[in-house]
N, C-alpha and C positions, 0 to 999 in steps of 0.2 A: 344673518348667517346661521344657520342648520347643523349639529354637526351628531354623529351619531357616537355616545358614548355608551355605557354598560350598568345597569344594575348592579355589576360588582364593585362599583366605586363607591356606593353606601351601605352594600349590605352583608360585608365580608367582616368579620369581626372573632376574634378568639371566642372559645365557646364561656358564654354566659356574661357576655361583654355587649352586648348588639344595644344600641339604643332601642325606648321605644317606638321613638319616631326616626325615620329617616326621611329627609327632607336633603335642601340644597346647603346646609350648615355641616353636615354630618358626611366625613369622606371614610373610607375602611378604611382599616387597621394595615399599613402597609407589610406589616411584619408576623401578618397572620400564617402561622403552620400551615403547607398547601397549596397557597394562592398561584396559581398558574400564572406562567411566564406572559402568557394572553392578557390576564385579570390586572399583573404588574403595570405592563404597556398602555391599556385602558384609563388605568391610574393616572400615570405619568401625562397620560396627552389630556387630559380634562383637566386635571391641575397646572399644565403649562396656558392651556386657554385664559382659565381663571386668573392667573397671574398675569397673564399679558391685559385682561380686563382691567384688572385692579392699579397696575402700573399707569396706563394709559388715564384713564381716571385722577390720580394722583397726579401726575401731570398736567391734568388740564386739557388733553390732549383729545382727539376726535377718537373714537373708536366705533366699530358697526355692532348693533346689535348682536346678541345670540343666543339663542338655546340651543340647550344640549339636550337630546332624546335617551333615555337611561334604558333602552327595549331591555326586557331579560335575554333567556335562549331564543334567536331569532331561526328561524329555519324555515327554508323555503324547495324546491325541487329539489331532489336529491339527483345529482349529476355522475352515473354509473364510470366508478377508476378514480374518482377523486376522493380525498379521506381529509376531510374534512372533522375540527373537535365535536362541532354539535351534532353531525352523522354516527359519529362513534361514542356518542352517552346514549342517544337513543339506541344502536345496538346492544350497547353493556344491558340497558336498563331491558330490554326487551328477551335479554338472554340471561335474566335476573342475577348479571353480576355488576349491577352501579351504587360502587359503593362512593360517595363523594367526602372528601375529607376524615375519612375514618366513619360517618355516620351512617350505617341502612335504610335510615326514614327521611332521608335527606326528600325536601320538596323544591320544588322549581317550575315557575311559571313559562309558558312556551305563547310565542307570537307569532305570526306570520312576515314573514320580507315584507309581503305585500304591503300587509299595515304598517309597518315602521316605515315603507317610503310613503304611504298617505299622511302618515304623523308629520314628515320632514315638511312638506304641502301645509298641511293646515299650519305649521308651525308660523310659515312665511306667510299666512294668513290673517295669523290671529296678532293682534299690538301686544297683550299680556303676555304672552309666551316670553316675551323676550328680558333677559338679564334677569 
């Protein structure tokens, strides 16, 4: 099983807090200043996952593989009337008012739909990927 979670679930942390690594041990700071009702919900359903793994497990019990795909900002055609959050960072930023969390120099990697549905593929492809 595939499931598409967010690079906000590891790398959202109070400033000057951030691990050096983030890895699948390392979840944000749920109580970080900011975090978007979006980034919250991300949160919440990767760690419900994760529990239901870990339960199932404890139990003894049969459970399906999975990985979780962490894409950063995904963005793909822009569909004219719909507004969309990652349509409107790329306006802010291109109308040089995206300020993210109080920071100016905020950086942020960007992906394609496209590749995070080939990621979902390879996922079901590859044995490692999983758990």
């Amino acid at each position: 099983m595939v499931f598409t979670s967010s690079t906000n679930n590891t790398s959202v942390h109070p400033p000057g807090k951030c691990p050096k690594v983030l890895d699948e041990t390392v979840f944000s700071d749920f109580k970080t200043p900011g975090l978007s009702p979006y980034a919250k919900s991300m949160m919440v359903k990767e760690k419900t996952v994760w529990d239901f793994v870990e339960s199932k497990k404890v139990k003894g019990e049969y459970c399906p593989e999975i990985v979780a795909l962490l894409p950063c900002n995904t963005a793909g055609e822009i569909i004219p009337g719909i507004d969309l959050s990652t349509t409107y960072c790329y306006y802010k930023l291109l109308n040089g008012d995206f300020f993210w969390m109080g920071n100016p120099y905020y950086m942020q990697g960007n992906v394609s739909v496209a590749d995070v549905a080939m990621g979902h593929l390879r996922a079901l492809e590859v044995p490692e990927a999983a758990n």
